[in-house]
Every structure is written in structure tokens, then in C-alpha cells.
N, C-alpha and C positions, 0 to 999 in steps of 0.2 A: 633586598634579600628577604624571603619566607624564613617562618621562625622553623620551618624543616629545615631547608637549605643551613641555616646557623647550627641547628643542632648538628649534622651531617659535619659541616667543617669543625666545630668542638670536638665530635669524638675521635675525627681523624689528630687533633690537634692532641686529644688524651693519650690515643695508641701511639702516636709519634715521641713523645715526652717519657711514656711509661718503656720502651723498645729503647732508648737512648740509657735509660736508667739501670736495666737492667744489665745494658752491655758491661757494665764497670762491675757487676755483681763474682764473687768468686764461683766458679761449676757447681760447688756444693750445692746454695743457694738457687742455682739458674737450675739445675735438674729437678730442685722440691718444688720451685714455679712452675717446671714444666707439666712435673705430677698431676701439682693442684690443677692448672688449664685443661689436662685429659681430662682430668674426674670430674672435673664441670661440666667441658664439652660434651660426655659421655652421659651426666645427670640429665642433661636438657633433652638430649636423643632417649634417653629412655621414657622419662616420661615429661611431656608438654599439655599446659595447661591451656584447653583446647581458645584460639583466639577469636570465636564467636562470643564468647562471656564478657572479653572485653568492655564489648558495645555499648552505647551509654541507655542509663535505665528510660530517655524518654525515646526512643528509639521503640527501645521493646516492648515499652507502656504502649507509643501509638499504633504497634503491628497490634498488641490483644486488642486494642478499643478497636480495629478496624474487624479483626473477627468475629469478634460479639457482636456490631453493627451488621456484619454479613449473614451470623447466623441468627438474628433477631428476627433481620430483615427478610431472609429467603426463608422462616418456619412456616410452616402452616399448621396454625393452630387449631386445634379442635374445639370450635365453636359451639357444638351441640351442648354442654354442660350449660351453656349463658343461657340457652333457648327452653331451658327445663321448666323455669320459674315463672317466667313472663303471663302466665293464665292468672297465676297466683296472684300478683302483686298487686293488677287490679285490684282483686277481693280484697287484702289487707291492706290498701290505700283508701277506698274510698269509707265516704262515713255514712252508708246507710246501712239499716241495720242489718244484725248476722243472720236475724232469723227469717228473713227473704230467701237468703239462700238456701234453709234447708228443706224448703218446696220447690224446687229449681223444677224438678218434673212437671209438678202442677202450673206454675207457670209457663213452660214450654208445651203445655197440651193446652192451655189456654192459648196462646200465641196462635198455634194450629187452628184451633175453632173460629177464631176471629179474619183467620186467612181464609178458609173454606166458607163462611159466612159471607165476606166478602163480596 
């Protein structure tokens, strides 16, 4: 027998015990029970605490890790800011000196003369 099935035959076993109990109650009492049962009945229909909250927290942990995976995965990131630097980083890696660089013209017309000489 599942531990539903067990629970299932307990509450019948509870309602059965508790209906036998009450038969021996004077009407006073059986009418204030019955009160009390409406105005439950009636709490629960008015407002119910919705039963998706339930659910247990790894459940719901693995639905968000599976959207962030989806929206990580299906983004298209905009790559152009990575591709800004890349001229740069040559120039502040390597270690010859700075001041090559501030005749880059003159070397580049140089470069030219030595292709047309050619």
C-alpha cells in the first residue's frame, strides 16, 4: 500500500470516528459544529492559496536555471565593443619603443618607396 493510499484510508478512518462522536453531541453543540464547518467551508472558497506555490523549491530552481540557459544560449550578443581594441593592444604589448610609433606616416611612405623601387 502507497503512503497516499494510507493517508486516504486515515482520513476516512478520522471522518468516520469524528461523525460517530459527534452523533452523541446535544443540538446545541451539533448546530455550533455545523456553523464552525460552513465558515471554513466558506473561508476556503473565498479565498485559496493558489496550488502552484506548493511546488518544491528544486523544481522551480531547475525551471529558472533552464531559462537563463535558454536565454544565454539563444542571445546574440553584440560583439562589435570586443573588436574596438584589438589595433590597440598590439601597440601596448609589444616592447619596442613608443617613439616608432609617432612617425608611423613616415614609415608608411617609406614602406611605399621601397615597393615602387622594387
Amino acid at each position: 500500500m502507497s503512503d497516499k493510499e494510507r493517508h486516504i484510508k486515515f482520513l476516512k478512518q478520522v471522518k468516520k470516528v469524528l461523525a460517530e462522536g459527534a452523533e452523541g453531541l446535544d443540538p446545541g453543540t451539533q448546530s455550533r459544529l455545523t456553523q464552525i464547518r460552513r465558515k471554513a467551508i466558506e473561508s476556503k472558497t473565498a479565498w485559496s492559496f493558489p496550488s502552484w506555490l506548493y511546488q518544491p523549491a528544486l523544481q522551480w530552481s531547475a525551471v529558472a536555471c533552464a531559462l537563463l540557459l535558454g536565454v544565454l544560449y539563444f542571445a546574440d550578443p553584440d560583439k562589435s565593443h570586443y573588436q574596438l581594441g584589438l589595433e590597440d593592444i598590439d601597440l601596448l604589448a609589444s616592447t619596442d619603443v613608443l617613439e616608432l610609433y609617432e612617425d608611423l606616416e613616415f614609415y608608411a611612405w617609406l614602406a611605399e618607396e621601397n615597393v615602387e623601387a622594387s
